[in-house]
C-alpha positions as CSV (number, residue, x, y, z in Angstrom):
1,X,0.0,0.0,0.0
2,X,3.0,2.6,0.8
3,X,4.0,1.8,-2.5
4,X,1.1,2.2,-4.6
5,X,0.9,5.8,-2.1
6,X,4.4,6.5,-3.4
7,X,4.2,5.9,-7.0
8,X,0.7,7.8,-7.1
9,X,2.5,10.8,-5.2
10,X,5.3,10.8,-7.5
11,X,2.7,10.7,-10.8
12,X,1.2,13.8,-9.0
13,X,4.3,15.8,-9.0
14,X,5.2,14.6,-12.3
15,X,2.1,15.6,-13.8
16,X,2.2,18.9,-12.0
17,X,5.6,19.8,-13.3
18,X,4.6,19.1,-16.9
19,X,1.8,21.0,-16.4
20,X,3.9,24.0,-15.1
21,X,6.2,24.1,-17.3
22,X,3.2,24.1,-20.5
23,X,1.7,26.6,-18.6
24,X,4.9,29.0,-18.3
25,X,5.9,28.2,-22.2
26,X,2.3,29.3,-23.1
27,X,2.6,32.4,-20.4
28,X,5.8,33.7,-22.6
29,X,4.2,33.3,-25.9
30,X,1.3,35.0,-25.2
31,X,3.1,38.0,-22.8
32,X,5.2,38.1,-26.2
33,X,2.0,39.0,-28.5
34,X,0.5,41.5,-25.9
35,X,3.7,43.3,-25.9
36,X,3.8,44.4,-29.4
37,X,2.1,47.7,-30.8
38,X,1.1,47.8,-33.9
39,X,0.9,51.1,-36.3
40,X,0.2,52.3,-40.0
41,X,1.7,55.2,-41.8
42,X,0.4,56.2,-45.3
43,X,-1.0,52.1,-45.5
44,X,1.9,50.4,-44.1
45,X,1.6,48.3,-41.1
46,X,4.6,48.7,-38.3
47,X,4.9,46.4,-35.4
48,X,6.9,47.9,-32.5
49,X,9.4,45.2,-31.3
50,X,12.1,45.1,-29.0
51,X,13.1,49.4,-29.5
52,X,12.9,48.8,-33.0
53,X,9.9,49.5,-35.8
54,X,9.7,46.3,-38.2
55,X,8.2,46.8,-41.7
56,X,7.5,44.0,-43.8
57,X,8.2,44.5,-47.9
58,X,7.9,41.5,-50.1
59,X,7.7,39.0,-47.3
60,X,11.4,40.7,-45.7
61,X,11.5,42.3,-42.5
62,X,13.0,45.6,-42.2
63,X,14.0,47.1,-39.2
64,X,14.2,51.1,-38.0
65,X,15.2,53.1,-34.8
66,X,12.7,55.8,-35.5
67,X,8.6,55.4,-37.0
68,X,8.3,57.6,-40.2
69,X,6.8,60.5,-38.0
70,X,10.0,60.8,-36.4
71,X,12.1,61.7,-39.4
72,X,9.7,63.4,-41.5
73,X,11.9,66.6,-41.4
74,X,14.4,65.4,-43.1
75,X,14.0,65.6,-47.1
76,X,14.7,63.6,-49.8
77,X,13.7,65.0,-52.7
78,X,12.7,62.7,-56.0
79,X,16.1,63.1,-57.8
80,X,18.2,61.6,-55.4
81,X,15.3,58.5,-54.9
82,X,14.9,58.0,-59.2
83,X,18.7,58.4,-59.3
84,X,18.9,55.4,-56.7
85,X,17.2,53.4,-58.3
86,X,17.8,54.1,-62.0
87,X,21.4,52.5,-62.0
88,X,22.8,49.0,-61.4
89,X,25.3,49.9,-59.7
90,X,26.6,52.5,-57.2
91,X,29.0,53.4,-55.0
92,X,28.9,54.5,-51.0
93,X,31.9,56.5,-49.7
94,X,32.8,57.7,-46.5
95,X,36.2,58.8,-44.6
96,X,38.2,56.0,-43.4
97,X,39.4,58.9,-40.4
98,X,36.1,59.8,-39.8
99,X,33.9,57.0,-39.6
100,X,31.1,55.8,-36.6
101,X,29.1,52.9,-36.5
102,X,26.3,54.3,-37.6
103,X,27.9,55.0,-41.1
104,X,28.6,51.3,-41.0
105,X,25.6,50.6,-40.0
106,X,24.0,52.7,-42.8
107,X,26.0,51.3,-45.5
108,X,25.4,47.7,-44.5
109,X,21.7,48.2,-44.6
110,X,21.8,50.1,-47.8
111,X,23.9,47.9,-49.6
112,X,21.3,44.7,-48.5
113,X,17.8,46.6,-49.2
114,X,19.1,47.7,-52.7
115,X,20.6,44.0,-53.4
116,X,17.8,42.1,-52.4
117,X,14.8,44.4,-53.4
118,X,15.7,46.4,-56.4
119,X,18.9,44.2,-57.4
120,X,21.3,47.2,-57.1
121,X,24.4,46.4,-56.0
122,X,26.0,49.0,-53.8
123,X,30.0,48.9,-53.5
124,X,32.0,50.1,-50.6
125,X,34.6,52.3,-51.1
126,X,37.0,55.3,-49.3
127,X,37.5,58.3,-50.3
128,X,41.5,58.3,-49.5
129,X,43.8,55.9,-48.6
130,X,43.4,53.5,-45.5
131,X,45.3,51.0,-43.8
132,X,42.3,49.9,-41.9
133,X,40.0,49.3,-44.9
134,X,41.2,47.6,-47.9
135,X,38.6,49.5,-50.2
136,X,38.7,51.0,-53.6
137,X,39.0,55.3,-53.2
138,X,36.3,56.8,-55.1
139,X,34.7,60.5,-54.2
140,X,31.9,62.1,-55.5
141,X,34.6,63.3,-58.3
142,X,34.1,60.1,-59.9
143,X,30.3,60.3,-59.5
144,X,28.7,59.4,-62.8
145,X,24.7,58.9,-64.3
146,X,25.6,55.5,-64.8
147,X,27.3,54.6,-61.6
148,X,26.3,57.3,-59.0
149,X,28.0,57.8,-55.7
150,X,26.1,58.4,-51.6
151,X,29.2,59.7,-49.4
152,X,28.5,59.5,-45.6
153,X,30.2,62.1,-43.5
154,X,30.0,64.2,-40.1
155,X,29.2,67.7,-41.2
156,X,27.9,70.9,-39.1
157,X,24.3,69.8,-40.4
158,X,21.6,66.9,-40.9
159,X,20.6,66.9,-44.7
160,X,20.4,64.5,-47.2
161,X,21.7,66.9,-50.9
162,X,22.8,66.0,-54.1
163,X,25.4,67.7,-56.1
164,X,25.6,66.5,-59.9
165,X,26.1,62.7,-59.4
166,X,26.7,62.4,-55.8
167,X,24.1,62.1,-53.3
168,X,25.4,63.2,-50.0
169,X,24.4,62.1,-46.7
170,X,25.4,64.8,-43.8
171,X,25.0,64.0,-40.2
172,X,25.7,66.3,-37.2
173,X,26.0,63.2,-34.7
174,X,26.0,59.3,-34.9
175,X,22.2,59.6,-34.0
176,X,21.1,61.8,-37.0
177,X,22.6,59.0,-39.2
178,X,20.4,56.7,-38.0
179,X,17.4,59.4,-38.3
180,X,19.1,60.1,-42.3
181,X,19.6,56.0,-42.3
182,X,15.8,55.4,-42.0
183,X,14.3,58.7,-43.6
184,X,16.4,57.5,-46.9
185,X,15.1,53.8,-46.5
186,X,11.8,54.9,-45.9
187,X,11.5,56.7,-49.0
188,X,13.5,54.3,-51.2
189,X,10.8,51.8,-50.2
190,X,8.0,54.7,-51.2
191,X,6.8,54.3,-47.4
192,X,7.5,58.2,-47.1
193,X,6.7,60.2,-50.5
């Protein structure tokens, strides 16, 4: 009889534990879902996750730091969108001295949303010599219709400009290049007109 009491005991706790652990699984899954916020801008659905805003183009997630709101200010005018996306190629530039993670950050992004949704490819290049990056130097001198350049630099303002063939991409601190970094995303993917 003791043993019968035992095993029954231990098939109580058992079962219990299984039970608590389902519950707790299904307690983080559905904590998860109640956690996200969801928002549209000009028909685009946004769903706030984890700091960032994810938009989904052609079944891809895109990340951003900021919702469209938050960088409507900053302008980028029609030419320097059609002239994006008009070429198959194009170059982004930025001083090998001068450089902050959110260039990089801005040119990895860049270089992935033109490759994999409007088959661009974007090279990386310097605009002098480097021992730290082993890049090709190319500056907005070499800027051409066919084969446009984007140079990223720290400058006194936050503007997005193009002059002839070279789109430039000015940033007063690392956090307006991630403000510039989504405002020029945003309206490459025609989420901001």
């Amino acid at each position: 009889m003791a043993k019968r009491d035992s095993k029954w005991k231990r098939n109580v706790i058992s079962i219990f534990i299984v039970l608590l652990m389902v519950f707790s699984v299904l307690g983080i899954m559905l904590s998860r879902d109640e956690g996200e916020q969801t928002k549209k801008y000009n028909g685009h659905k946004f769903v706030a996750r984890e700091n960032k805003w994810l938009l989904s183009i052609d079944k891809k997630w895109i990340d951003f730091d900021y919702f469209p709101t938050a960088v409507e200010d900053i302008e980028v005018n029609d030419e320097i969108k059609d002239r994006i996306l008009s070429t198959e190629m194009l170059h982004i530039t930025f001083d090998p001295d001068n450089v902050t993670e959110s260039m990089d950050k801005m040119r990895f992004d860049l270089t992935n949303l033109l490759a994999n949704l409007h088959d661009i490819y974007a090279a990386s290049s310097v605009i002098k010599n480097s021992t730290e990056y082993n890049l090709p130097i190319m500056t907005c001198e070499n800027a051409t219709v066919f084969v446009p350049i984007i140079e990223l630099k720290l400058g006194d303002e936050t503007a997005i400009g193009m002059e002839d063939n070279c789109i430039i991409i000015r940033a007063e601190s690392a956090e307006d290049m991630i403000r510039l970094r989504d405002a020029m995303i945003y309206n490459i993917l025609g989420v901001m007109e």
